[in-house]
C-alpha distance (Angstrom), angle and dihedral (degrees) to the residues before:
residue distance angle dihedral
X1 . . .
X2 3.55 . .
X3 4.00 116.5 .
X4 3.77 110.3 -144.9
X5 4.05 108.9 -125.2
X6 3.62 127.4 -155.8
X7 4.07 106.6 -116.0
X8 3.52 123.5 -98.1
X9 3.78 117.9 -106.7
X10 3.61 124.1 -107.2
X11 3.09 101.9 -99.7
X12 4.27 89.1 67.9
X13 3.50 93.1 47.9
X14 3.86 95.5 102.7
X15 3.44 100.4 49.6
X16 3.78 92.9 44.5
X17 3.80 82.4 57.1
X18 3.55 92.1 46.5
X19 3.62 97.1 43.8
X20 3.52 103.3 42.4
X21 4.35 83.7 54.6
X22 3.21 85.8 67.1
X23 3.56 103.3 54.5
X24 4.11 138.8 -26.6
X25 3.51 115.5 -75.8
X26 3.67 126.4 -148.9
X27 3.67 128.7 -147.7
X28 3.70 94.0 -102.2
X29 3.67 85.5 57.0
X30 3.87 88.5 50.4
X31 3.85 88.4 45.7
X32 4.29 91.1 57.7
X33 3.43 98.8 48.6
X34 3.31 96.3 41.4
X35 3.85 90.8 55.0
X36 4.31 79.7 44.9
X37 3.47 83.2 67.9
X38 4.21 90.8 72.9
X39 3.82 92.2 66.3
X40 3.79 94.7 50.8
X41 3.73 115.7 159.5
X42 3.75 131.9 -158.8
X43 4.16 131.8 -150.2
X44 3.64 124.1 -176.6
X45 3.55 123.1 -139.0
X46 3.78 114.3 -65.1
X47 3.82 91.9 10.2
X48 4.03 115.5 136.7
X49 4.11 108.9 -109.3
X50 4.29 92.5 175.2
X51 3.31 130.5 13.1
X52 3.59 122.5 -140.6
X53 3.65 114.4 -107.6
X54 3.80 96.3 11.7
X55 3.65 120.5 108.9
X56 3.53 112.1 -68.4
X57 3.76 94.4 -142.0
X58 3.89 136.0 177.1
X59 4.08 103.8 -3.6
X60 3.90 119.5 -105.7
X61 3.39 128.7 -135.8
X62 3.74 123.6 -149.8
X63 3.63 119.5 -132.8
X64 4.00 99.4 169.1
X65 3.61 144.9 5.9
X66 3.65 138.5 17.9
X67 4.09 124.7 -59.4
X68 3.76 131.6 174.7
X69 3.84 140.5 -146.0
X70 3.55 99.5 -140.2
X71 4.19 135.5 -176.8
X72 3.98 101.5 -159.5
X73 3.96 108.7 -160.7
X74 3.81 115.4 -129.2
X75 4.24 82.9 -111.8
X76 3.44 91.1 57.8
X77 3.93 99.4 -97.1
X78 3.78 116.0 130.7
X79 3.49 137.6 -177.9
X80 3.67 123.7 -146.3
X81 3.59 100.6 -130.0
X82 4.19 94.9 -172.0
X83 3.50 140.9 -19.4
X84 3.68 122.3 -119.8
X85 3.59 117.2 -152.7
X86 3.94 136.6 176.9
X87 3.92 111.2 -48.5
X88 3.81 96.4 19.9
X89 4.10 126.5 120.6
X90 3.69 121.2 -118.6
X91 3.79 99.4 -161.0
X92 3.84 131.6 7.6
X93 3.70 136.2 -111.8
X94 3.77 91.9 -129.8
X95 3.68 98.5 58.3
X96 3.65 104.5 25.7
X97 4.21 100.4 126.4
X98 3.98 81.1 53.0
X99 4.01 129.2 92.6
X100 3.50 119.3 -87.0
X101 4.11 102.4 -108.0
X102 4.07 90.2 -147.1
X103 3.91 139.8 15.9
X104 3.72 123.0 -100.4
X105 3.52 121.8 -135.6
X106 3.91 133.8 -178.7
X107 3.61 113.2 -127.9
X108 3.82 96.7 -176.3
X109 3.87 126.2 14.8
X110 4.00 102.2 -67.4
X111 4.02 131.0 -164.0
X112 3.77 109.6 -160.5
X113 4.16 131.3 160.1
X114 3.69 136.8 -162.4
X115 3.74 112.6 -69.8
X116 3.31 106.6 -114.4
X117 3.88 118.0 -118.8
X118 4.17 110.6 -106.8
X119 3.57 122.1 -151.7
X120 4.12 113.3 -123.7
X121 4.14 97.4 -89.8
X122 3.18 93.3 29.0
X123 3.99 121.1 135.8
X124 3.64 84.1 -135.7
X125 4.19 89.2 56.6
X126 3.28 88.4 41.6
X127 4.08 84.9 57.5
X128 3.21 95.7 48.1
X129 3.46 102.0 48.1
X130 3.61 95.0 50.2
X131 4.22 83.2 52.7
X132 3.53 88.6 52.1
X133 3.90 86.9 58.0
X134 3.42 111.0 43.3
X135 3.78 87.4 44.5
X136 3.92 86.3 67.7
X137 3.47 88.8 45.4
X138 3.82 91.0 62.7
X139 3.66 95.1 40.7
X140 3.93 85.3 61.4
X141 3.92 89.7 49.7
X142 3.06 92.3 48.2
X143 4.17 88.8 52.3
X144 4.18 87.7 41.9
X145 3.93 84.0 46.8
X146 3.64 95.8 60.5
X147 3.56 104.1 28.2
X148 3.85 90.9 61.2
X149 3.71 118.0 6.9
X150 3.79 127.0 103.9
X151 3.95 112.4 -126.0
X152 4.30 86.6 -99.3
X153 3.61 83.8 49.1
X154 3.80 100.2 52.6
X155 3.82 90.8 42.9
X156 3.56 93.6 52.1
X157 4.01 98.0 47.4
X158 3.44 88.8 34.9
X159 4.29 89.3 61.7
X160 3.88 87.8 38.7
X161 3.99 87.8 60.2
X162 3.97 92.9 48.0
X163 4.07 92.8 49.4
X164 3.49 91.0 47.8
X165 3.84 96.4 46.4
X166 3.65 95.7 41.5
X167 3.90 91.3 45.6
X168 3.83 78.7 64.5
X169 3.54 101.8 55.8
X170 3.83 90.7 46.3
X171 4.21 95.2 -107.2
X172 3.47 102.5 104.9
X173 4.41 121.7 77.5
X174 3.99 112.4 -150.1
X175 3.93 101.8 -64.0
X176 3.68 93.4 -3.6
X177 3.64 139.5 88.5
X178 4.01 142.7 141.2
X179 3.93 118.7 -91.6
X180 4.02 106.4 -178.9
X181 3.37 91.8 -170.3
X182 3.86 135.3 133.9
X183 3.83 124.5 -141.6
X184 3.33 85.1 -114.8
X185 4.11 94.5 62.2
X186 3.80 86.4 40.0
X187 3.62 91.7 57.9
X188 3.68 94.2 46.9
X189 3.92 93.6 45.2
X190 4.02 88.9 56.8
X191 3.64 104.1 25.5
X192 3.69 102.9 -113.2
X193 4.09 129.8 108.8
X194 3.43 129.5 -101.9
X195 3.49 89.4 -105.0
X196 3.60 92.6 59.7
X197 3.88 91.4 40.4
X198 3.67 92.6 57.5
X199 3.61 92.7 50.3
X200 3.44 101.2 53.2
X201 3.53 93.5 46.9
X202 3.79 87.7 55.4
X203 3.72 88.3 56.3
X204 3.65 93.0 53.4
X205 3.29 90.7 55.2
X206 3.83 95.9 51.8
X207 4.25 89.0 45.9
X208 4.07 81.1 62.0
X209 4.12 80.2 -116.0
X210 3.56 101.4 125.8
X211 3.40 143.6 29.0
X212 4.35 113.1 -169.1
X213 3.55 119.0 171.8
X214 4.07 131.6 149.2
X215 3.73 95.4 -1.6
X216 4.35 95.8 -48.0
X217 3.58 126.7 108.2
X218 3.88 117.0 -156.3
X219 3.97 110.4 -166.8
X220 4.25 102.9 -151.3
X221 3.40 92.0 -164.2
X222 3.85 117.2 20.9
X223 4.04 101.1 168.6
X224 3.87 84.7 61.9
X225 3.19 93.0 54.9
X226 3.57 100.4 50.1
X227 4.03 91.2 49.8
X228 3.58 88.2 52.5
X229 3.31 96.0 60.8
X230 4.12 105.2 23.5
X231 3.80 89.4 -113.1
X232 3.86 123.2 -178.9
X233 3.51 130.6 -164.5
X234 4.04 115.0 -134.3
C-alpha cells in the first residue's frame, strides 16, 4: 500500500529531479530524504564544505547551489577539479572512514543535508550508485578535456557538460541554463587565465555560439558544439 507523503519543499526539488533520473524512487525513499531535510546545512560562497585529507564522513547531498572539489597549490594556484551541482554526492558510502582526496569549496551560497543511508535494492542505492558513476565519468572528461582540448574546445565541452547536467536536475530550459560563475572560477575549472577566459568567450559570442548574460548561458546551436568537440552525453 502506498503511504501518502507530505511534498518536499522547494528547495529539494532539484535533487529529487536529479535523483529520481537516475533511478525509480519509492516512497520510503521519498520518506528519508524528506526527513534529511531536518538537518539542512548552509555554506556561503567560498566557505570550505570538506577538507582534504580529513575524514570524509557521512555523504552530503546537495539540494542548491554550486560547490567545488578543489586542489589549492601551496602558491595559491588551484585547480577546480569538478563542479558539484544540485543532486550530486560529496563523499561516498564506500569510503566514508577514509580521507577526503580533495577540498570542497562553495562557489555560490549552497544548502545541502546528510545523505540519507539506502538499503541494498533500494531505488535510492540504485541512485546513488549510478551518481557515483557518472561522477567518474566527468572526472575523466574533465582529464581528456585538459589533456587535449584547445581553450575554444574546453569552453565549449565544458558548457555542453553543465546543460546536460543541469537539464537533469530540472534547472536548465532547452538551450539555456544559469552558470554563476566568475572568469576567475572558469579559468580555474579549465586551466586557463582570465585573460584567456574572457577571450574565448568573446569569440563565442562573435561565432553566434553563445549568448551569456546575468549569470545564464543560452547555447544557439548545441549539436555544433558537441561535433566540435566529440561530445557525448552519459
Amino acid at each position: 500500500m502506498n503511504i501518502a507523503l507530505k511534498p518536499h519543499s522547494s528547495l529539494f526539488a532539484a535533487a529529487i529531479t536529479r535523483l529520481s533520473n537516475l533511478a525509480p524512487l519509492s516512497d520510503a525513499d521519498h520518506a528519508a530524504l524528506r526527513d534529511a531535510e531536518l538537518e539542512r546545512r548552509r555554506f556561503a560562497a567560498h566557505r570550505e564544505i570538506q577538507g582534504e585529507g580529513k575524514p570524509a564522513g557521512t555523504p552530503l547531498l546537495v539540494l542548491s547551489g554550486w560547490a567545488a572539489r578543489v586542489r589549492t597549490f601551496s602558491d595559491g594556484r588551484r585547480q577546480l577539479l569538478g563542479l558539484v551541482l544540485p543532486g550530486d554526492l560529496i563523499g561516498s558510502w564506500h569510503h566514508g572512514d577514509a580521507p577526503a582526496p580533495t577540498s570542497v569549496m562553495a562557489v555560490s551560497e549552497v544548502t545541502l543535508v546528510p545523505a540519507p543511508a539506502a538499503a541494498p535494492g533500494t531505488g535510492l542505492a540504485r541512485a546513488y550508485a549510478a551518481a557515483a558513476a557518472l561522477e567518474s565519468a566527468q572526472l575523466y572528461r574533465q582529464i581528456a578535456r585538459l589533456g587535449r582540448l584547445s581553450a575554444y574546445e574546453r569552453l565549449a565541452d565544458w558548457l555542453l557538460e553543465m546543460r546536460e547536467r543541469l537539464a537533469a536536475a530540472g534547472l536548465a530550459s532547452g538551450n539555456s541554463f544559469p552558470m554563476p560563475l566568475t572568469q576567475e572560477v572558469l579559468a580555474d575549472t579549465l586551466g586557463l587565465t582570465s585573460v584567456h577566459i574572457n577571450r574565448t568567450l568573446q569569440s563565442m559570442r562573435r561565432d553566434g555560439v553563445l549568448d551569456l548574460r546575468s549569470g545564464t548561458v543560452r547555447l544557439a546551436d548545441p549539436e555544433q558544439l558537441a561535433a566540435l568537440v566529440d561530445y557525448r552525453t552519459r
